[in-house]
Structures are given as structure tokens and as C-alpha cells.
N, C-alpha and C positions, 0 to 999 in steps of 0.2 A: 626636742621631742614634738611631733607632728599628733597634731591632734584627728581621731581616727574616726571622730561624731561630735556630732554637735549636741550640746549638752545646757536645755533650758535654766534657768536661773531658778534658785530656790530664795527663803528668807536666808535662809541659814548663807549661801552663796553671798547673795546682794549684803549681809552683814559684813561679814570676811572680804568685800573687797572696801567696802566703806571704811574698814578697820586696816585698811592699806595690806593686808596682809596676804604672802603668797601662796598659793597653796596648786597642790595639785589636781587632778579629778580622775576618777577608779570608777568607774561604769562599770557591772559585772550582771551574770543573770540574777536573779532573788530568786529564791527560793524561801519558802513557807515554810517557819520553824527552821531552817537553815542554822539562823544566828552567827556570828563570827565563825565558825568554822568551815562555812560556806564561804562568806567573804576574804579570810583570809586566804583560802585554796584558791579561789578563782584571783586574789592580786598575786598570787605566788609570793607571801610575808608570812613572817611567823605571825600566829592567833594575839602574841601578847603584845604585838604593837595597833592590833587592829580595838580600838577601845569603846566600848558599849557606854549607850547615853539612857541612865536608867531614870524612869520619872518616879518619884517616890514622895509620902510622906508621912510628918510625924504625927504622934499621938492627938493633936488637934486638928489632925486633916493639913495641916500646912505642907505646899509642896515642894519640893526639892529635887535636884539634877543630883546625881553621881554618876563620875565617870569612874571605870573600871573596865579592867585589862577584858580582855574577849576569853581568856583560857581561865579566867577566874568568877568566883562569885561575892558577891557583899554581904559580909558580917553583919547584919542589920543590928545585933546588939552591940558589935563592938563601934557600929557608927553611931548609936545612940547616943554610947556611952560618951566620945569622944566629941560630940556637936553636943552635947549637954539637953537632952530628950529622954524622955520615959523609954519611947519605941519607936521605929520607923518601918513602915513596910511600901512593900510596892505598890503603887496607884491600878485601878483597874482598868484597862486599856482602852475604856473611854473618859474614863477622867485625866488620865494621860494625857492624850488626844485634846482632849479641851484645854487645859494648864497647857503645853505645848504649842499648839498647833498642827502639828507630826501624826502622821500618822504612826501609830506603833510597828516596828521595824524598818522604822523614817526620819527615828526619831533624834534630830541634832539639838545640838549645845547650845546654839549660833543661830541667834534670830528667833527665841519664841514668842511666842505670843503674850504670856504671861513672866514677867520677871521674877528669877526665882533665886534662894542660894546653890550655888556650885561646889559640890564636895567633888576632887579629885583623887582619886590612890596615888599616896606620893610618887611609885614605882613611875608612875608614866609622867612623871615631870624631868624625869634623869634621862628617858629613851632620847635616842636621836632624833626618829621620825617616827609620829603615828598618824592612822588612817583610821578617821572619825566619821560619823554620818555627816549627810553636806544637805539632808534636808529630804531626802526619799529612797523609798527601796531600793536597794540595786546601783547607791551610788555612796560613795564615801572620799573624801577631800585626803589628801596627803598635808601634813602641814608640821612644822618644826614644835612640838609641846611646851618649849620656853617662852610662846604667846599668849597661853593661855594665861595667865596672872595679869597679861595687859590688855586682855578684851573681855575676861569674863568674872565676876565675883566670884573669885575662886577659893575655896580654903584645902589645903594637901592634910589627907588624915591615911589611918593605917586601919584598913578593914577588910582587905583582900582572904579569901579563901581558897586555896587548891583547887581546880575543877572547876568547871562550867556552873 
């Protein structure tokens, strides 16, 4: 596979090679409010292997990664319930931003700034391959999902929703 541009190094990249692991790279245009439906069109994959890196926390402000399918959304009560939390909501896209490093809709797994826990939807530990942010808009990493358990504090729970 020839590579078609050259493609700067993010945290989230420079982690993922330090963690030996190989991975692709999916450069695509961004588009604003786009979200996985954008990205998965322009890599020609279905939406539910393209998987969203949500910054989130719980009822004491502590904050938290969930990854979740692109054609789905997060049960916030049913992830509560199941991490052992009153509530969890989403961070405001600049506390995001800070906790991260990422810019939001930039925002990867892989390399933040602040260490945080990793809740996964189990569904995307079974797929073959997903395409994850790699650290900025408009680019997202190919990579095998049976890594994740061995580069990130991960825990697999069941809080997926129908829909976007």
C-alpha cells in the first residue's frame, strides 16, 4: 500500500508506534458536525467499525474516555450503572480539550494528556478492524481492536444505543 501524503506525527501516533503496534492511517476531508458518518463515507467502511472517542465524566467531575461504535450513542445511565457512578455526562468541549489534549473532533484514545479510565462497548472488541481518531480532524488510524486491552486501561461494558 503506497502511501499517497505524508502524514505529521500526533501524540496519539507517536504512542501507537512506541506501543510497537501497527496500524494504518485514513486522511479524509473534516467536515464540521460531520461526525462518523462523514468519516466513515469518505474511508468507504461501514459507520460501526469507525469508533468515536467520547471525553466524559462522572458525578464528581472525574473524567473518562468511552469508546463507542460511530452508528451508536452512550447510555449514560446504563454506563453509570455498570462503572458503579451516580451519573455520567459528557465534558464540555473545552474541558474535553484540557483532560485530552485533542482537540474535539480530534479526539483519540492514544496518547492524552491526562490519564484517564477507558470504558469500551464490548461490540468493538469482537470487530476485526476499526478506525479510531489518530490525534486530529480528518484523520483516523486503522488498527486490529484485540490491542486495545494491551495499551490502554480498558474495561468492556454494554451501554450502546441505536442511533447516532
Amino acid at each position: 500500500m503506497s502511501r499517497k501524503e505524508h502524514i505529521s506525527e500526533t501524540p496519539a501516533t507517536q504512542y501507537l508506534r512506541r506501543q510497537r503496534i501497527v496500524f494504518s492511517e485514513h486522511p479524509y476531508q473534516y467536515e464540521e458536525h460531520g461526525g462518523t458518518t462523514v468519516s466513515a463515507r469518505e474511508l468507504g467502511v461501514n459507520e460501526h467499525q469507525v469508533v468515536k472517542t467520547l471525553v466524559m465524566q462522572d458525578e464528581a467531575g472525574k473524567p473518562l474516555i468511552v469508546l463507542m461504535h460511530g452508528d451508536c450513542k452512550v447510555s449514560t445511565k446504563n454506563l453509570a450503572r455498570q462503572i458503579g457512578c451516580k451519573s455520567v455526562e459528557p465534558c464540555a468541549p473545552e474541558v474535553a480539550q484540557r483532560h485530552s489534549g485533542y482537540q474535539v473532533g480530534g479526539t483519540s484514545p492514544f496518547g492524552t494528556r491526562k490519564a484517564m479510565p477507558v470504558y469500551v462497548e464490548q461490540g468493538i472488541l469482537g470487530l476485526e478492524r476499526i478506525y479510531i481518531n489518530g490525534g486530529r480532524r480528518g484523520y483516523l488510524v486503522g488498527l486490529d481492536p484485540a490491542v486495545l486491552p494491551a495499551i490502554l486501561p480498558v474495561t468492556a461494558v454494554s451501554c450502546a444505543l441505536a442511533g447516532q
